[in-house]
C-alpha positions as CSV (number, residue, x, y, z in Angstrom):
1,X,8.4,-17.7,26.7
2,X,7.9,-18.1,23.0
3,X,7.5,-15.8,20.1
4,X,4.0,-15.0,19.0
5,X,3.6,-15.2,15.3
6,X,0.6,-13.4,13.0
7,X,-2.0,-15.0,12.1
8,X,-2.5,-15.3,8.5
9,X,-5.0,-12.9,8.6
10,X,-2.9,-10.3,9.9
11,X,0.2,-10.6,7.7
12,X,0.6,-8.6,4.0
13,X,-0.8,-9.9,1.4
14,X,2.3,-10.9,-1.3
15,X,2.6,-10.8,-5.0
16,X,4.8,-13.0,-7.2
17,X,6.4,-10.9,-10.1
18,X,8.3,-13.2,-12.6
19,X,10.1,-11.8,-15.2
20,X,12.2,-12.5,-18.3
21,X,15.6,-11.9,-18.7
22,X,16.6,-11.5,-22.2
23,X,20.3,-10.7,-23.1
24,X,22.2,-8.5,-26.4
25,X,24.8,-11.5,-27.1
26,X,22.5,-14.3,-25.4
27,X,25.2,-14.8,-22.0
28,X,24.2,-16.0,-18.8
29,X,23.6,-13.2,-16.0
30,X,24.7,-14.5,-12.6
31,X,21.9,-14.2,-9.8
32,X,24.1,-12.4,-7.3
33,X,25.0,-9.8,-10.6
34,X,21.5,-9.5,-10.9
35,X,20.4,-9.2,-7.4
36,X,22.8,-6.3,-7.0
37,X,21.5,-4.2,-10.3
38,X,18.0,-4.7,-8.9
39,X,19.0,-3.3,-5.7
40,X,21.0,-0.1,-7.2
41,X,18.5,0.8,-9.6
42,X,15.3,0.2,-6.7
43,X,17.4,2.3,-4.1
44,X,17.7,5.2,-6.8
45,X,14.0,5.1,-8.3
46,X,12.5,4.7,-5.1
47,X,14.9,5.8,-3.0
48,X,15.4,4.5,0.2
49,X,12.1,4.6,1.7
50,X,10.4,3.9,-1.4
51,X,12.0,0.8,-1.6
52,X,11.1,-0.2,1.7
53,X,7.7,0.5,1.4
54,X,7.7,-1.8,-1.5
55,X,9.8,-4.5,0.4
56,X,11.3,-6.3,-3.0
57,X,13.0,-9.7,-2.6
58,X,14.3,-11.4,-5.4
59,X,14.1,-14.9,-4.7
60,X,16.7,-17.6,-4.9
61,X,14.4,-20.3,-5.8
62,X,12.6,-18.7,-8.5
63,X,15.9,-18.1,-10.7
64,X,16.3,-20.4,-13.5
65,X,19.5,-19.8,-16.1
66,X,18.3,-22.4,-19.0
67,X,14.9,-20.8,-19.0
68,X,16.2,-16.8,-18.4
69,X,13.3,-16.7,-15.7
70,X,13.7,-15.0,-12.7
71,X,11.1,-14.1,-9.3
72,X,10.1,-11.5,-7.0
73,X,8.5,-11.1,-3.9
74,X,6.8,-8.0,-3.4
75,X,3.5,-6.3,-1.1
76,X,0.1,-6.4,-3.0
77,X,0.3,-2.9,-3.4
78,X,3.9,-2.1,-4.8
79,X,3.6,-4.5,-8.4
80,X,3.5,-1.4,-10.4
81,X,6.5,0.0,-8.7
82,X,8.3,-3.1,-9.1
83,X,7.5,-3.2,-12.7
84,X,8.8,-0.3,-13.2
85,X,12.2,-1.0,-11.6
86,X,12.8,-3.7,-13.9
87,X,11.8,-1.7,-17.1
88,X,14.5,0.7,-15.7
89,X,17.4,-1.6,-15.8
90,X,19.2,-1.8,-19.1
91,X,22.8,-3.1,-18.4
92,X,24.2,-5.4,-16.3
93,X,28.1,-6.1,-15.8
94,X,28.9,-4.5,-19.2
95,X,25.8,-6.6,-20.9
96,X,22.5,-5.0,-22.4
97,X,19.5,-7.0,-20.5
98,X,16.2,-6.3,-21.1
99,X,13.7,-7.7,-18.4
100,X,10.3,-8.0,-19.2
101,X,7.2,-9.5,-17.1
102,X,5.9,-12.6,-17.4
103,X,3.2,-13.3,-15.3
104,X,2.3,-11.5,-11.5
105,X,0.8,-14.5,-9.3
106,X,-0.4,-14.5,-6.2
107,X,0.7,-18.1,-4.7
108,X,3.9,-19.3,-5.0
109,X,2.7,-22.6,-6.3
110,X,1.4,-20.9,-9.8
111,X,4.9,-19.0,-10.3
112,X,6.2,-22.7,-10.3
113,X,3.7,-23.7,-12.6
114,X,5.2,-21.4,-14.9
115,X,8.5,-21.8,-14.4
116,X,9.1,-26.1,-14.0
């Protein structure tokens, strides 16, 4: 028996949020130090099920150091809520960040666009 899968149709609609990372004494912010500032500050805006409502996943792909661009995958609905996660965040490691958004897409291929 295999798995059924949806059907395009069926499945949520996503949104592409890329944002900026800009830095107080210009370092480089490690993705895994900024996946985990994401997560705390989501978990305490949103809370819990707030943040899974939103479903936010910061994507690997999308993270380039050179260019201080960074991705997230998020529902149709939740941009707004996402946005203002990342207006929250204001330190990361010891380092002031400010993280401001680019562009919201809606495929995948225009986020690369903008980033290559």
């Amino acid at each position: 028996m295999s798995l059924k899968y949806l059907p395009p149709t069926d499945r949520e609609k996503q949104r592409y949020v890329v944002f900026r990372l800009k830095t107080e004494d210009g370092s480089v912010i490690k993705l895994g130090d900024l996946v985990q500032k994401l997560w705390e500050t989501s978990l305490e805006v949103l809370g819990q099920v707030g943040t899974s409502k939103v479903n936010p996943w910061i994507m690997k792909d999308l993270y380039d150091k050179e260019k201080r661009l960074a991705g997230i995958r998020t529902n149709k609905d939740s941009v707004e809520e996402v946005r203002m996660v990342l207006s929250m965040v204001d330190k990361i490691k010891d380092t002031k960040v400010c993280l401001s958004v680019e562009t919201v897409s809606g495929s995948i291929k225009k986020v690369r666009e903008v980033l290559y």
